[in-house]
C-alpha positions as CSV (number, residue, x, y, z in Angstrom):
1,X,104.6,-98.3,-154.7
2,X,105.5,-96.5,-151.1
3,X,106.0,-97.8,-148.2
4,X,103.1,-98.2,-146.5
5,X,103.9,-98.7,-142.8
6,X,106.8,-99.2,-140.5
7,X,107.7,-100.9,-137.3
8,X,109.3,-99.1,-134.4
9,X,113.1,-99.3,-133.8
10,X,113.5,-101.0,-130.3
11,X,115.4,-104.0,-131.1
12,X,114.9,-106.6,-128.3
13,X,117.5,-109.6,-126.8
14,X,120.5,-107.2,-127.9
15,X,122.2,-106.1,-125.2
16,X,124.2,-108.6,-123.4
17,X,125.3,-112.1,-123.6
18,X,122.3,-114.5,-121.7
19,X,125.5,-117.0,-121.0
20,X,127.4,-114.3,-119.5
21,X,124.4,-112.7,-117.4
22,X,123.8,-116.4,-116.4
23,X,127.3,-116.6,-114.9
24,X,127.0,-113.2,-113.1
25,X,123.3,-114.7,-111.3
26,X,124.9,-117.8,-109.8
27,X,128.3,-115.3,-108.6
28,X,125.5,-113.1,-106.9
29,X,123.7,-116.2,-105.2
30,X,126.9,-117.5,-103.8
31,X,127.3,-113.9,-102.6
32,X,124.2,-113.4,-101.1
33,X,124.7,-116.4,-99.0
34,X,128.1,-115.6,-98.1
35,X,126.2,-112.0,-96.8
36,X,124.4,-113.6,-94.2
37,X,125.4,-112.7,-90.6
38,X,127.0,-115.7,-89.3
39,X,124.6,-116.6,-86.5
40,X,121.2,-115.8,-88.4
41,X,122.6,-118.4,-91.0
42,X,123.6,-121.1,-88.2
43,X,120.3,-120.2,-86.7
44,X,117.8,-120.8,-89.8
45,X,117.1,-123.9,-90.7
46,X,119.2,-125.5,-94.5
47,X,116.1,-126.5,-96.1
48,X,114.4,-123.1,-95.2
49,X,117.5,-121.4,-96.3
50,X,117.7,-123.4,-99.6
51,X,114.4,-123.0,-100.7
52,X,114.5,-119.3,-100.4
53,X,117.6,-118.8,-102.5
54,X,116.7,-121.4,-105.1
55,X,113.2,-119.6,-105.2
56,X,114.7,-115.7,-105.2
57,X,117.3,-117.2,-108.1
58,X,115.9,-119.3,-110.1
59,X,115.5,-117.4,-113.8
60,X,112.0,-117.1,-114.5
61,X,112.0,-116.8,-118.8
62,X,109.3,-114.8,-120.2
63,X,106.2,-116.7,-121.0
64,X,103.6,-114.8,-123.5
65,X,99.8,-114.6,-122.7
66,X,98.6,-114.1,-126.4
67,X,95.1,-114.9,-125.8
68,X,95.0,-111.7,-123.7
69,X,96.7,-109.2,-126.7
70,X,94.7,-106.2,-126.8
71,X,95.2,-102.7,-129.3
72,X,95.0,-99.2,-129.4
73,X,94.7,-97.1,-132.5
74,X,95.4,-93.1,-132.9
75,X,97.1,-90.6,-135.5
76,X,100.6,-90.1,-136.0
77,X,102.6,-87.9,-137.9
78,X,105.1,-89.6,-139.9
79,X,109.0,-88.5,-141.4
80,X,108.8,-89.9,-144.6
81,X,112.0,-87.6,-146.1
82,X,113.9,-91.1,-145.8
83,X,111.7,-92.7,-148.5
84,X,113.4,-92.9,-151.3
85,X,110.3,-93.4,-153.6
86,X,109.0,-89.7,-153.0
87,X,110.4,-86.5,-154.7
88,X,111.5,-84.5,-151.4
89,X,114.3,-82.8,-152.7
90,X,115.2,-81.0,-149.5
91,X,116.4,-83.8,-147.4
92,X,117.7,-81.3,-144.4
93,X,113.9,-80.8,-143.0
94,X,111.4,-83.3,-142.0
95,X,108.5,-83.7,-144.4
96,X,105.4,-85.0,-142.4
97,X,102.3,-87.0,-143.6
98,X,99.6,-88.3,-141.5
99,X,99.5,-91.7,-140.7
100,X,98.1,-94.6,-138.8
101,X,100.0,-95.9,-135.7
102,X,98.3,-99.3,-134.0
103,X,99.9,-100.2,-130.7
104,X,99.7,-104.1,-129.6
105,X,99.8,-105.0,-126.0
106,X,101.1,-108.5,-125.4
107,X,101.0,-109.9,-121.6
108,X,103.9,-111.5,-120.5
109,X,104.8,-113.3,-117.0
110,X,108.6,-113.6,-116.1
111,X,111.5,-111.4,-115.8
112,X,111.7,-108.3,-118.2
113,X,115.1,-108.2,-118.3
114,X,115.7,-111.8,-120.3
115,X,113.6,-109.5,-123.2
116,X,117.2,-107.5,-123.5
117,X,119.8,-110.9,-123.1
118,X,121.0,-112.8,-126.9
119,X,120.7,-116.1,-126.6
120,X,123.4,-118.4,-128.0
121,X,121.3,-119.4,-131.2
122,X,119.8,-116.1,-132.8
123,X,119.1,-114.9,-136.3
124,X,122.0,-113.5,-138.4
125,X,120.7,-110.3,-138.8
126,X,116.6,-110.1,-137.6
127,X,115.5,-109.4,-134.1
128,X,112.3,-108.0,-133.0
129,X,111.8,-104.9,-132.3
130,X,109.0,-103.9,-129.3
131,X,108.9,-101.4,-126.1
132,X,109.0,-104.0,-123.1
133,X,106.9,-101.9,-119.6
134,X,105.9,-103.8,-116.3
135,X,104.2,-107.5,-117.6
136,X,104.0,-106.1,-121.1
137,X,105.5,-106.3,-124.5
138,X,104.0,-103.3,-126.7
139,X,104.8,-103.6,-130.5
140,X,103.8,-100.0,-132.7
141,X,103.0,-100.7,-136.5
142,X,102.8,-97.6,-138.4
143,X,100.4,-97.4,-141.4
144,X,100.3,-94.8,-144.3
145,X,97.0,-96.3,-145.6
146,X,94.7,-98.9,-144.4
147,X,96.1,-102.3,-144.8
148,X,94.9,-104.1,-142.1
149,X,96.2,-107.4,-143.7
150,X,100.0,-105.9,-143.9
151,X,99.5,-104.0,-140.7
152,X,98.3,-107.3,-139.0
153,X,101.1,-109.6,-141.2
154,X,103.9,-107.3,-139.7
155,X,102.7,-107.5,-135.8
156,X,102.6,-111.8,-136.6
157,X,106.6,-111.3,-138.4
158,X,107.3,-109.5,-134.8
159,X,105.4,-112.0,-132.0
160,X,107.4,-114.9,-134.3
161,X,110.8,-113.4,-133.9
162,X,109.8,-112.9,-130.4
163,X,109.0,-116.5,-129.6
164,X,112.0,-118.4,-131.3
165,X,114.2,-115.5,-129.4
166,X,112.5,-116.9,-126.2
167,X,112.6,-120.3,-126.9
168,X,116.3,-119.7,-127.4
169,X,116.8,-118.2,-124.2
170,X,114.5,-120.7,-122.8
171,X,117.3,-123.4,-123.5
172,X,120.2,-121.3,-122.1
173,X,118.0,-121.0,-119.1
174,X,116.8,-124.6,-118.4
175,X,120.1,-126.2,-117.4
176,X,120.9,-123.2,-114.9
177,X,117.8,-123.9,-113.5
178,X,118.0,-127.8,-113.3
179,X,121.6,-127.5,-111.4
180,X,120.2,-124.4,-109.2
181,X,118.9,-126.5,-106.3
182,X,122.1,-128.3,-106.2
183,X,124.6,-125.7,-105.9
184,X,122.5,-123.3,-103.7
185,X,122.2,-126.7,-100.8
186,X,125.9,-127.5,-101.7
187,X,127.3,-124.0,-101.2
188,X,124.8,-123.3,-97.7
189,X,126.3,-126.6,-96.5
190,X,130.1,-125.8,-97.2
191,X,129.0,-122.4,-95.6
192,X,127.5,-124.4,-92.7
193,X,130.6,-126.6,-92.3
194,X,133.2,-123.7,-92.2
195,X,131.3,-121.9,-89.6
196,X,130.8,-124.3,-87.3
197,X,135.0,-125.4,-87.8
198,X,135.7,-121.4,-86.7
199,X,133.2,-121.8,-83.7
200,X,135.2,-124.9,-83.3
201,X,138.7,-123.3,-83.5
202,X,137.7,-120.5,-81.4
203,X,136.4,-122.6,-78.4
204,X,139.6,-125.1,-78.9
205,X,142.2,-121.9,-78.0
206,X,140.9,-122.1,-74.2
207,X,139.8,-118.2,-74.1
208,X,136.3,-116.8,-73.7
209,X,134.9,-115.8,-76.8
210,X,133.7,-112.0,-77.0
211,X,130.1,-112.2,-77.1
212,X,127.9,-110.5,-79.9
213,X,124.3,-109.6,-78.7
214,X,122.0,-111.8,-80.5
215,X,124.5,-114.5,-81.0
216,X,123.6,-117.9,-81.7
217,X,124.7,-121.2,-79.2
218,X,123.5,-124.0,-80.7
219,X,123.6,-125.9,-83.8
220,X,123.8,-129.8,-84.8
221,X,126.8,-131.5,-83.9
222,X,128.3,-134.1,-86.7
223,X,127.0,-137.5,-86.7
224,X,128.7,-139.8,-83.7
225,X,128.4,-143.7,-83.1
226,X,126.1,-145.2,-80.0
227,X,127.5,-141.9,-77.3
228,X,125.8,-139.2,-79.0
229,X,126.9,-136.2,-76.4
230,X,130.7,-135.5,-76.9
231,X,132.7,-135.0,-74.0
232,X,133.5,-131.2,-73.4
233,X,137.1,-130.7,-71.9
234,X,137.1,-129.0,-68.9
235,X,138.2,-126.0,-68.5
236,X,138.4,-122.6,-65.8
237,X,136.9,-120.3,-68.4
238,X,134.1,-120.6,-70.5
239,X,134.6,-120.6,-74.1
240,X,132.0,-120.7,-76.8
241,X,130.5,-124.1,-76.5
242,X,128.1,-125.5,-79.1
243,X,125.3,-127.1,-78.0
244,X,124.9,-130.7,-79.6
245,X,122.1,-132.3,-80.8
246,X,121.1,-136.2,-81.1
247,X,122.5,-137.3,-84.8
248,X,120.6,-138.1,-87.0
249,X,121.9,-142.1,-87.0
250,X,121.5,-142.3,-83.5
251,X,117.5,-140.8,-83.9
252,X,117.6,-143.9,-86.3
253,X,118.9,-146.3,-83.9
254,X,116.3,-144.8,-81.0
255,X,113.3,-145.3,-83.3
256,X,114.4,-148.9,-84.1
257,X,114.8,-149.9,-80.9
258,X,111.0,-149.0,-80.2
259,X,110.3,-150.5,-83.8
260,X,111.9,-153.8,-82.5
261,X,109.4,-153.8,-79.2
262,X,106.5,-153.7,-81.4
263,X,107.4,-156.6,-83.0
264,X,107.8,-158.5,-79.6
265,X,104.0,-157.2,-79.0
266,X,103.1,-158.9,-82.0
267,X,104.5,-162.3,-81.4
268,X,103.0,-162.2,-77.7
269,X,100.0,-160.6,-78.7
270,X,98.4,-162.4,-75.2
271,X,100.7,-160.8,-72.4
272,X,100.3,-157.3,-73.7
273,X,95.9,-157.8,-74.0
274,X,94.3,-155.1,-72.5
275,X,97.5,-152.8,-71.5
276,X,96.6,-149.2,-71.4
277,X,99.3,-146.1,-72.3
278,X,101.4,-146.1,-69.1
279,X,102.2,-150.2,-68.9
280,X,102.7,-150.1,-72.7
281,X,105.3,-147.1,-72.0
282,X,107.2,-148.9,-69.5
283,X,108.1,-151.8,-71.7
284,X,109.8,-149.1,-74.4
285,X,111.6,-147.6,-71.8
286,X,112.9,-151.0,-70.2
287,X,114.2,-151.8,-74.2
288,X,115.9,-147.8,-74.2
289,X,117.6,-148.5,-70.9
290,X,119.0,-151.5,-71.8
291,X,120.6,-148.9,-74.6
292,X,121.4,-145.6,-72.9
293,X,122.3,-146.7,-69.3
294,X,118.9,-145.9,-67.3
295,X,119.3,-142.6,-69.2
296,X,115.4,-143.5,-70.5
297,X,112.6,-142.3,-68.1
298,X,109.0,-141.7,-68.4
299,X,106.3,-138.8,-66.9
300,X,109.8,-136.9,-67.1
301,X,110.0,-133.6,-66.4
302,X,111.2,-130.7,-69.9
303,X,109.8,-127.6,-70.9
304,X,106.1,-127.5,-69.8
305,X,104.9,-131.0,-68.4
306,X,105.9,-134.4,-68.4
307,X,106.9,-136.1,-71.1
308,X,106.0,-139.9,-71.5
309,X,109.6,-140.7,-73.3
310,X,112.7,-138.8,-72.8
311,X,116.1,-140.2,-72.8
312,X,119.3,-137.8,-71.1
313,X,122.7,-138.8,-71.8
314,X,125.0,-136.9,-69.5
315,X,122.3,-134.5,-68.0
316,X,121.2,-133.6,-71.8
317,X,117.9,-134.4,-73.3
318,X,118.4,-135.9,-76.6
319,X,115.0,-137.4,-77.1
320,X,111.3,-137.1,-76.3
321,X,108.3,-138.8,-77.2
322,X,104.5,-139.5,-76.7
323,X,102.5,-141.9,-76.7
324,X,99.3,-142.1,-77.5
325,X,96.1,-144.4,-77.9
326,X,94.3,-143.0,-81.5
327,X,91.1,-141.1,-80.7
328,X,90.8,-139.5,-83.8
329,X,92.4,-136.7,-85.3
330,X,91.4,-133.9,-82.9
331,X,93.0,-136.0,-80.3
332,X,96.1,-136.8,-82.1
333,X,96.3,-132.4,-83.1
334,X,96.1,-132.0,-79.4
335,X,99.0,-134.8,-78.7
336,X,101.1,-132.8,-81.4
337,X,100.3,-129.8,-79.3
338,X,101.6,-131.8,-76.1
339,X,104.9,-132.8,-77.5
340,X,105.4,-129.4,-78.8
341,X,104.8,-127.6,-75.6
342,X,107.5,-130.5,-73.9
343,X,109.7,-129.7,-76.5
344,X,112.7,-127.3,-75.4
345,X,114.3,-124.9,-77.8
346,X,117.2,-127.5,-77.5
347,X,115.1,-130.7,-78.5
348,X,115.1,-131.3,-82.2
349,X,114.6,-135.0,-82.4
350,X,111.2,-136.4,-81.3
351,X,108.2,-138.8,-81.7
352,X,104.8,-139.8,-81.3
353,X,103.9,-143.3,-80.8
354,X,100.2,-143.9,-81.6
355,X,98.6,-147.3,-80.5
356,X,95.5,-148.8,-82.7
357,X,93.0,-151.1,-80.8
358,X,89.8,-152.0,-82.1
359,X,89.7,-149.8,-85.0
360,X,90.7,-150.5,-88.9
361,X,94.5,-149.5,-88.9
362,X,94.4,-148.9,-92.6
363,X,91.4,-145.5,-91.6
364,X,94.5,-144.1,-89.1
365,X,97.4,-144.6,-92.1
366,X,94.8,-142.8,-94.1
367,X,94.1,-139.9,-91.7
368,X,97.1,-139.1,-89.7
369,X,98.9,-137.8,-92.5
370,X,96.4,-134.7,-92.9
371,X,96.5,-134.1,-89.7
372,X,100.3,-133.5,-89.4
373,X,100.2,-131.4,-92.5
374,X,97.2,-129.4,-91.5
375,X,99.1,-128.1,-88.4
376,X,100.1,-124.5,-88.0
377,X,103.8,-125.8,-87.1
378,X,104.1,-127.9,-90.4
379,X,106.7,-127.6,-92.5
380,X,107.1,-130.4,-94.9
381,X,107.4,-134.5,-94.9
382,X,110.3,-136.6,-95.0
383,X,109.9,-139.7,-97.2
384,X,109.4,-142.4,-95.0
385,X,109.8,-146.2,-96.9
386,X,107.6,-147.5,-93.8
387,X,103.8,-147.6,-94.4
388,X,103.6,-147.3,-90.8
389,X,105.7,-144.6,-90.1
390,X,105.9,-141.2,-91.0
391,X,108.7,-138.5,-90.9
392,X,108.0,-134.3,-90.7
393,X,109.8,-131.5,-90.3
394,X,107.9,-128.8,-87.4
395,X,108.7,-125.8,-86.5
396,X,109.4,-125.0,-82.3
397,X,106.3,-123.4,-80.8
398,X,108.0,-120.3,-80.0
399,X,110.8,-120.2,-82.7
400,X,110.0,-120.8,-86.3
401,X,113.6,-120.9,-87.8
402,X,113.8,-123.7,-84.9
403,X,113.4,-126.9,-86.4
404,X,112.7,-130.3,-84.8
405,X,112.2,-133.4,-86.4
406,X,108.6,-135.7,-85.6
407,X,108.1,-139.7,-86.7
408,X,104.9,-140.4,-86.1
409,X,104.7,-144.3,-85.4
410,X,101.6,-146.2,-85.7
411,X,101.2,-149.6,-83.8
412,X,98.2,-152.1,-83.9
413,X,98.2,-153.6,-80.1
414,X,95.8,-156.6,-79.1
415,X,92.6,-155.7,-77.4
């Protein structure tokens, strides 16, 4: 009986070790942070940073679309001096027949190059063999008769191969990918934390730092206990001095204290009847003084208008805030609008206090949330364990690798 059709010789997942390539992908993501220009990376947010790596480097594993396999057909002219079942007794030349060559097209979504990586569980001696083009995988049968049945039978042997290959590479992949997102954060924080110790060591030697157009001046300080500004030593020359920023713990402490005011409202629900925006101000800032040493003050001066909240500690804004009776959510897009435009490209901690009166405080829970995300400054929500409060992350007006952080606080008051 001869051979009646043969499969082309392209043998896929054969050329290098998927372990080994793995290896080499997380060395290039390390390196590729490392490549960033010192300020850029200081000046880009971590998250933003994070989720770009983790997004460019996570291994995307081929994923088949057979419902979308399509054919082409056309004439070939086929060697057969190699089959050892016909009397060609002049083996030097090539004797040709005319055959049948069918061509299948299999869509594929993922990265081409996993089609040429061995897994670490393969076959002892079978792989399958297939041309592998932009978002394809093309598999060529050729037929010396019309067997559709052994012409189809061979393509199914192939697409087989090819799925256990990828289901192998598939479980190589998968822990990569599930430790990804921790190493990429983990290795931009370690970056993070060694340059901001250089900027350190460079403004502790008492010279002027060269400057670098384009350079950077600002970045968060660590975390500090109830004097959030550290003290700057004084000095004749100017040397590169980072601009703090209000910890995050201290942000924490800010918002209770305002948290623990609204509970005074609602055991004396009687003496705050009736109080509109500005007397309801006055009693949060009487509660921050008593904190930050008069540094609290209200229709405060920063950026473009007058803020109703903003606390300075030595001559440095480290907190702003609105407030703001709900009116719906055009009204409370508008107040985001406000704080933004009071917002300095220094301010990254702020808030909006929204007061509820007369209205059914569980239809503001329900709607302020879409209104925060539907902003063009939106970047993404914090989790938040209050049902009353809720944490974002925006993006400065003017600056969208500035980040500053927004609680919105909702508050029933008495009518």
């Amino acid at each position: 009986m001869e051979q009646s059709f043969s499969v082309s010789k392209r043998y896929l997942f054969n050329d290098s070790d998927m372990r080994a390539e793995l290896e080499g992908h997380e060395a290039r993501t390390r390196r590729e942070i490392d490549a960033i220009d010192p300020d850029d990376f200081l000046n880009t947010s971590p998250d933003d940073l994070g989720e770009h790596f983790i997004g460019e480097f996570t291994v995307d594993v081929p994923v088949l679309d057979e419902g979308a396999i399509s054919i082409d057909q056309s004439e070939v002219r086929v060697d057969v001096r190699g089959d050892y079942r016909r009397a060609i007794w002049d083996q030097s030349q090539p004797f040709y027949v005319t055959g049948t060559q069918v061509t299948f097209f299999v869509p594929f979504s993922g990265d081409k190059e996993l089609f040429r990586c061995h897994p670490s569980r393969s076959y002892l001696r079978n792989r399958p063999s297939a041309e592998i083009r932009d978002g394809e995988l093309v598999v060529t049968v050729t037929a010396l008769d019309h067997n559709a049945d052994a012409v189809k039978a061979q393509f199914a042997r192939e697409l087989d191969m090819t799925r256990s290959y990828l289901s192998w590479i598939l479980s190589d992949v998968h822990p990569f990918n599930e430790a990804l997102p921790t190493k990429v954060r983990e290795h931009i924080a370690a970056r993070r934390e060694k340059l901001l110790a250089d900027r350190g060591l460079a403004a502790s030697l008492g010279y002027d730092l060269r400057p670098r157009e384009g350079a950077a001046r600002t970045y968060a300080v660590p975390p500090k206990r109830r004097r959030p500004m550290p003290r700057q030593r004084a000095s004749t020359t100017r040397p590169f001095v980072p601009e703090p920023t209000l910890p995050d713990d201290e942000y924490e402490h800010i918002l209770s204290i305002i948290s623990n005011m609204v509970d005074v409202i609602e055991r004396s629900p009687a003496a705050f009847k009736g109080m509109q925006e500005e007397d309801l101000r006055q009693h949060f800032l009487v509660q921050l003084n008593g904190q930050y040493e008069g540094g609290a003050t209200g229709e405060t001066f920063n950026g473009e208008g007058k803020t109703d909240i903003l606390i300075r500690v030595e001559g440095r804004t480290i907190f702003i805030a609105e407030c703001k009776f709900w009116r719906g959510p055009k009204a409370l897009s508008k107040a985001i609008d406000q704080l933004l435009g009071y917002a300095s490209w220094r301010d990254t901690k702020t808030a909006l206090l929204v007061f509820n009166r007369g209205r059914a405080l569980t239809s503001v829970l329900a709607q302020a949330p879409d209104v925060m995300s539907n902003h063009p400054n939106f970047k993404r929500e914090i989790a938040d364990e209050s049902e009353t409060r809720f944490r974002y992350v925006f993006a400065h007006r003017d600056d969208a690798n500035r980040e500053l952080l927004l609680s919105v606080l909702v508050f029933e008051v008495p009518e």
